[in-house]
C-alpha positions in Angstrom: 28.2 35.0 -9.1 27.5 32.9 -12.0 26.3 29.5 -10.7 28.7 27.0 -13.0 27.3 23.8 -14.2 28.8 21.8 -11.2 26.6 23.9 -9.2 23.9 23.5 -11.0 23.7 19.9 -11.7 23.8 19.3 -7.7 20.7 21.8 -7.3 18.8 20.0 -10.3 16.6 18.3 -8.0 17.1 19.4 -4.4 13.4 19.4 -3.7 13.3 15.6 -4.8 16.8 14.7 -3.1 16.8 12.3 -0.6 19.7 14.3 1.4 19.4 17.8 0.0 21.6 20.0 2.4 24.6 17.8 2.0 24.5 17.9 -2.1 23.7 21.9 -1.8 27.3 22.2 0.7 28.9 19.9 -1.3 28.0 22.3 -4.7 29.1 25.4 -3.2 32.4 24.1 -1.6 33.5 22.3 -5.0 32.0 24.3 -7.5 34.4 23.4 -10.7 35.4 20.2 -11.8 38.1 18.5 -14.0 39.0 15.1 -16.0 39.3 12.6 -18.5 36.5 11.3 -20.5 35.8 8.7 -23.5 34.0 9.7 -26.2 32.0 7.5 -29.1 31.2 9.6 -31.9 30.7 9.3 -35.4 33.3 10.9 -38.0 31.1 13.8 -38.5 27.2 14.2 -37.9 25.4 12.3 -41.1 28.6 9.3 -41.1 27.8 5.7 -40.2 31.2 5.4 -39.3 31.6 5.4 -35.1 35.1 6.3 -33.7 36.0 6.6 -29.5 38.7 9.3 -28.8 39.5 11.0 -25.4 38.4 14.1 -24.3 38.2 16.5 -21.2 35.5 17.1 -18.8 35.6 20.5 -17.8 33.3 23.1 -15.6 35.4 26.0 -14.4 33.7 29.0 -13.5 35.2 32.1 -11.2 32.7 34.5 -11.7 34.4 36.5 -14.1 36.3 34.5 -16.4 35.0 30.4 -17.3 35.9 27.4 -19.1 33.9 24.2 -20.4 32.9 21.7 -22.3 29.8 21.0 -20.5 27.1 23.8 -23.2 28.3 21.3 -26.1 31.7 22.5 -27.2 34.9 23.1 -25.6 34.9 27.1 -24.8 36.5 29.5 -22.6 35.6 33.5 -22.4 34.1 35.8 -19.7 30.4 36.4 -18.5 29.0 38.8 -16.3 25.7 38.8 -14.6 23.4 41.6 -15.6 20.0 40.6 -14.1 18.4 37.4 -11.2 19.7 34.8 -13.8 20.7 36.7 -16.9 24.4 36.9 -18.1 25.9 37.9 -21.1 29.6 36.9 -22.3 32.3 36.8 -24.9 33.7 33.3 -25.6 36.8 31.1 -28.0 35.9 27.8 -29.1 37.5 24.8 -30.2 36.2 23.5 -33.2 36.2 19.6 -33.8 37.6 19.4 -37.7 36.8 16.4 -40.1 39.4 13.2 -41.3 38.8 11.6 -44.0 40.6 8.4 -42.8 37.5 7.9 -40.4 35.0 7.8 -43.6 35.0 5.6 -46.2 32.4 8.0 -48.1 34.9 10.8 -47.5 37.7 8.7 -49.2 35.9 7.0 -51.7 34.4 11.0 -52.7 38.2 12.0 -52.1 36.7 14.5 -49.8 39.6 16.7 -48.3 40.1 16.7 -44.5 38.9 19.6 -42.6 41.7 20.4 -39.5 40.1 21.7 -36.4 39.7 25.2 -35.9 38.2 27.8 -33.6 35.9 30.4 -33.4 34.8 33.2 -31.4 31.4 34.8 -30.6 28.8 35.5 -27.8 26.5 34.2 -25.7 23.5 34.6 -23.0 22.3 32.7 -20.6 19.1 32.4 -18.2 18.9 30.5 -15.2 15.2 29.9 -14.3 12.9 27.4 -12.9 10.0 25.0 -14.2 8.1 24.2 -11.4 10.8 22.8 -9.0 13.3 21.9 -11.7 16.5 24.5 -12.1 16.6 25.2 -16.3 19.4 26.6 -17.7 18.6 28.3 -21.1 21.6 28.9 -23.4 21.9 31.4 -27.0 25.5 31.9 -28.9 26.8 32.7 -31.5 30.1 30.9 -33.0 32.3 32.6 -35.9 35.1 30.5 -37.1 38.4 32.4 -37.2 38.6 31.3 -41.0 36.1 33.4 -42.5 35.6 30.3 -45.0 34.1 28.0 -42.6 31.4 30.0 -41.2 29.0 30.7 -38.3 26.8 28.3 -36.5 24.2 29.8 -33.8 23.0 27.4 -30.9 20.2 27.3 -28.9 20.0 24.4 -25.7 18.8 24.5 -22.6 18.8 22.0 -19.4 16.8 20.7 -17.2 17.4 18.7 -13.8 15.0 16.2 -13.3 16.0 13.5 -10.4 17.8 13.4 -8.1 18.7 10.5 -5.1 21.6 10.1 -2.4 24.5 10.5 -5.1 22.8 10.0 -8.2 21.4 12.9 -10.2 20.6 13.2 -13.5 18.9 16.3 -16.3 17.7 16.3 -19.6 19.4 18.9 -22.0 18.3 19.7 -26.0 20.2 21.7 -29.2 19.5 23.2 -31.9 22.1 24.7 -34.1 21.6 26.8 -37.2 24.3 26.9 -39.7 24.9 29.9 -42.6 25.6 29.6 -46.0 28.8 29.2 -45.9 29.4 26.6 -43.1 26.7 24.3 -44.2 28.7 24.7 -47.8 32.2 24.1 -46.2 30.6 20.6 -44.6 27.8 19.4 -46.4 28.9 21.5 -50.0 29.8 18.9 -53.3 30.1 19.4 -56.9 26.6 20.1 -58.1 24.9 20.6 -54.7 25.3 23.8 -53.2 23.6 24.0 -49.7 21.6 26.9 -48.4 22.3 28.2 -45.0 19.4 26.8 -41.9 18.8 24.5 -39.2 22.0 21.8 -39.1 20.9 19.6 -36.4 18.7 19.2 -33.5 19.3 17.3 -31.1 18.3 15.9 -27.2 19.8 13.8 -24.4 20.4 12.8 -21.2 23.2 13.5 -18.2 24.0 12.0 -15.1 26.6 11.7 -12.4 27.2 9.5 -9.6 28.8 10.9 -6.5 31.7 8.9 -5.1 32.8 11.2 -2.6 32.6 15.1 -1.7 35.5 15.3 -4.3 35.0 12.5 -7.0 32.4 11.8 -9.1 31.2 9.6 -12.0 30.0 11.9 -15.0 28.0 10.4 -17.9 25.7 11.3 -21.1 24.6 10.6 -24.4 23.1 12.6 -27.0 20.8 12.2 -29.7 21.4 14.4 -33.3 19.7 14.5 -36.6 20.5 16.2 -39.3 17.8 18.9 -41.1 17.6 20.8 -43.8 20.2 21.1 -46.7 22.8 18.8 -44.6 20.5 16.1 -44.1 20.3 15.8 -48.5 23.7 16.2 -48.9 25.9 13.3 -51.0 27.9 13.1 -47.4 25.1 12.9 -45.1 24.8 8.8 -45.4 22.1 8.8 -42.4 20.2 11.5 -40.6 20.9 10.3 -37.4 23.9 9.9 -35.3 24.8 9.7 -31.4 27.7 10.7 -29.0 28.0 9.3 -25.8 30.8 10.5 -23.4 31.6 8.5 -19.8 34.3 10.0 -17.5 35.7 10.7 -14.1 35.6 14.3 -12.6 37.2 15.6 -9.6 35.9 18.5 -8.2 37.7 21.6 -6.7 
């Protein structure tokens, strides 16, 4: 079976935990999770304006079919394993859209909002190990249902790194390529026309807090800058940005 974030997070660092066979039972009983989260996040990546919305935290895996938010956007699909580690899958994606009420650029530039969207695609993914660290190693591939908005390609992996009585915590990276015509539809204005690239790389941090077998305290933030042809655009008022997300899971 496909070991689901959940699971994976709780092995990060079994060979530094201080109780190691209790998180390991723990993961394999309650291997999905659920619940609410705030979010800060700027308007779009390249806005100095910072706005705090609500969103899910998800990690539902059965093998077969899964659902998450965890790999960076909120996705659903089916895997299968095809190798020790390897699995290949089909997914759909929600994709976040753009207001112009949360940007004064974007009004002052009477820059049209961009509603969200979705997109489908595939992925692979490698579980592996650095030294005693789990790593997870993550390649997709998003087309937007509206042909005019795009693809986007991703490449992240995690890593755990500590782990102590209920605490654990990883370290996770991005990078995310963008063609012609994405980078066009988000960074695009009259008389600059941007080339397809890199968008953004980016790196962070996770960690979670165990309060019981069942609940548990989820946390990260994230780190982005903006390359390439985005990061000159007329929209892009700064290269960097973060997002920071603190919740309350349950596990099931």
């Amino acid at each position: 079976m496909k070991m689901s974030f959940a699971r994976f997070a709780a092995a990060a660092c079994l060979a530094l935990s201080a109780s190691p066979d209790t998180a390991q039972s723990t993961a394999q009983e309650y291997p999905n999770q659920i619940g609410p989260a705030v979010r800060s996040r700027p308007a779009y990546d390249g806005s100095r304006s910072q706005h705090v919305d609500v969103v899910p935290i998800l990690d539902y895996d059965s093998g077969l079919l899964f659902a998450r938010t965890v790999q960076g956007v909120l996705e659903g699909g089916a895997h299968a394993q095809l190798g020790s580690g390897f699995t290949l899958g089909a997914q759909l994606a929600y994709e976040e859209g753009r207001k112009a009420s949360e940007s004064s650029l974007l009004r002052e530039r009477n820059v049209a909002d961009l509603g969200a969207g979705a997109s489908y695609g595939v992925h692979a993914e490698w579980e592996t190990q650095l030294g005693a660290a789990p790593v997870l190693l993550l390649a997709r591939v998003r087309s937007q249902v509206r042909s005019d908005r795009g693809a986007q390609a991703d490449l992240r992996a995690t890593v755990g790194v500590y782990r102590n009585g209920p605490f654990q915590a990883g370290i996770f990276a991005q990078a995310t390529w963008a063609d012609h015509e994405s980078m066009r539809r988000y960074y695009g204005q009259p008389g600059f026309d941007p080339s397809g690239g890199l968008l953004f790389a980016s790196a962070g941090l996770l960690g979670s807090y165990d309060l019981d077998p069942r609940w548990s305290v989820i946390g990260s933030i994230e780190g982005r800058r903006l390359q390439g042809d985005a990061a000159r655009s007329p929209l892009a008022e700064k290269k960097s940005s973060y997002d920071a997300v603190a919740g309350l899971a349950y596990r099931f």
